[in-house]
C-alpha positions as CSV (number, residue, x, y, z in Angstrom):
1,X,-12.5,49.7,-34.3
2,X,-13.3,51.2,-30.9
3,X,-11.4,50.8,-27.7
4,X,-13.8,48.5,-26.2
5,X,-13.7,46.3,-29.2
6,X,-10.6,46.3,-29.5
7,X,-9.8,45.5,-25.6
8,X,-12.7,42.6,-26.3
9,X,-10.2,41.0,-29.4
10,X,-7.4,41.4,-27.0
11,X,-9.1,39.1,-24.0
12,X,-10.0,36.5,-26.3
13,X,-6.9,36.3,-27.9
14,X,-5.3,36.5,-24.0
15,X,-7.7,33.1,-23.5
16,X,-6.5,31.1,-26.6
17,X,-3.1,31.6,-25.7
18,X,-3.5,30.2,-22.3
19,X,-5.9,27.0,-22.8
20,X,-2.5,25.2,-24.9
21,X,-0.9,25.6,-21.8
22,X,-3.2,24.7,-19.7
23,X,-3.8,21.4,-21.9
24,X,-0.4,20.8,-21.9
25,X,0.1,21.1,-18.5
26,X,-2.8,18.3,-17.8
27,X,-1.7,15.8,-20.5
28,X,1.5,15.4,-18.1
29,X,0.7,12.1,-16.3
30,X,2.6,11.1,-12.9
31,X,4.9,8.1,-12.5
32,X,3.4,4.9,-12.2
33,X,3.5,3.4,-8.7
34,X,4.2,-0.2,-8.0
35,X,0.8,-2.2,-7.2
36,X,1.3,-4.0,-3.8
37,X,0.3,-7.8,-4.3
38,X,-3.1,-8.7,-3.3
39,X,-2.1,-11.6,-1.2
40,X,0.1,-10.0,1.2
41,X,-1.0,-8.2,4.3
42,X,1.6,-5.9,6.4
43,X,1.1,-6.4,10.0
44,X,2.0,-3.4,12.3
45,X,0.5,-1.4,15.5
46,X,-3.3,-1.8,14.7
47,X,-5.3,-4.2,17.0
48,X,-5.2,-7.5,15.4
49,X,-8.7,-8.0,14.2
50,X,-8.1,-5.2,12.0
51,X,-5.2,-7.5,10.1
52,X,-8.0,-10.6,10.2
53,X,-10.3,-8.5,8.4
54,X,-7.9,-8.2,5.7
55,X,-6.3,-11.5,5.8
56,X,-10.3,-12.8,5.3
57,X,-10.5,-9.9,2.6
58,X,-7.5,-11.3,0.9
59,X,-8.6,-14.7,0.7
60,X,-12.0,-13.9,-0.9
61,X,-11.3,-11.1,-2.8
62,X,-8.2,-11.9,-4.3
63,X,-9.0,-15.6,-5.9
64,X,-6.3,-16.8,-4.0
65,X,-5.2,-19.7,-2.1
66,X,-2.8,-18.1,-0.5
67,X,-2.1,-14.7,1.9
68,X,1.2,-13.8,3.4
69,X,1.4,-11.9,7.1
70,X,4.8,-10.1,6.7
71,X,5.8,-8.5,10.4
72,X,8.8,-6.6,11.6
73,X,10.0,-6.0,15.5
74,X,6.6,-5.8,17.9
75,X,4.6,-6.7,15.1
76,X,5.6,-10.2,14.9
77,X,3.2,-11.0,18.1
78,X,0.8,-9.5,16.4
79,X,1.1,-11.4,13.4
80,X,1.4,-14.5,15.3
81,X,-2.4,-13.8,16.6
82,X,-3.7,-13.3,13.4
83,X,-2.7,-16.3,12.0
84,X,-3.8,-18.2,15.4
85,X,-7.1,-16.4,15.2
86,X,-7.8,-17.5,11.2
87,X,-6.9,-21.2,11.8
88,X,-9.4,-21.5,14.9
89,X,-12.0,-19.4,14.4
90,X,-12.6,-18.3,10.7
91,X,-10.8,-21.0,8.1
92,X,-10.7,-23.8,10.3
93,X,-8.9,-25.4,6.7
94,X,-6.1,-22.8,6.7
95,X,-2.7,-23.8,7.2
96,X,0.2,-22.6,8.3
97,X,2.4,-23.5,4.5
98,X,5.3,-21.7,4.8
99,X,7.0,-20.1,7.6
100,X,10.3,-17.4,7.3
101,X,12.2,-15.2,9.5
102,X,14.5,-12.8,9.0
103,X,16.7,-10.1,10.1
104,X,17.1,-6.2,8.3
105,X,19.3,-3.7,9.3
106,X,17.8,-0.3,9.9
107,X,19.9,3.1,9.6
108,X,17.9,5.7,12.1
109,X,17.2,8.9,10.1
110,X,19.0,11.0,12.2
111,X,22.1,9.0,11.5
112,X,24.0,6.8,14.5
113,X,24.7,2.9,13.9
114,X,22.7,0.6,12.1
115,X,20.2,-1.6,14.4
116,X,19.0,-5.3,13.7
117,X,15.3,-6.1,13.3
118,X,13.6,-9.3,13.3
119,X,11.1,-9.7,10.4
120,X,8.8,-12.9,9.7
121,X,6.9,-13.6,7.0
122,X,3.8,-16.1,7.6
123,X,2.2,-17.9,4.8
124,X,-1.0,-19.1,5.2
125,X,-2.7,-21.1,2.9
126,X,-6.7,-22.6,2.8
């Protein structure tokens, strides 16, 4: 055999050797995540038609009867409006079902003591 051939055999056997590892390295599949429910919209900073759109989402989307508004702190105003702005203007049939509040403690990041937040959770219903 020549040099070239023989620097030819030597790439190609260089290739087999790395497509096993390379197909091993794909079959490795990543940690499920947990599905967040369908029905349940988390209400933050966002202007509140944004949360309406996905409350009205929810409800036709998710063959449901039922969408929860969960809040925490500032949010809960928010969250309040939402709900105020379904039953009036959009589901004039959805009701207020169920109705919770809460309170969490937080832990700041940098460390410190713990701080209460309010939470409420708002379940509307059509």
């Amino acid at each position: 055999m020549t040099d070239k051939e023989k620097t030819e055999n030597e790439e190609a056997s260089a290739k087999e050797a790395e497509e096993p590892q390379k197909k091993e390295v794909e079959k490795k599949e990543a940690p499920p995540r947990e599905a967040k429910p369908q029905n349940v919209v988390y209400v933050g900073n966002k202007p509140p038609m944004t949360y309406v759109m996905a409350v009205i989402t929810a409800f036709n989307f998710a063959d449901t009867n039922n969408v929860i508004l969960k809040a925490r702190g500032r949010a809960i105003s928010t969250a309040v409006d939402v709900a105020e702005i379904i039953r009036n203007r959009f589901f004039k049939e959805a009701k207020v079902h169920a109705l919770s509040i809460g309170t969490e403690q937080i832990t700041p990041r940098e460390g410190g003591n713990p701080r209460n937040v309010s939470t409420m959770e708002i379940n509307l219903k059509k």
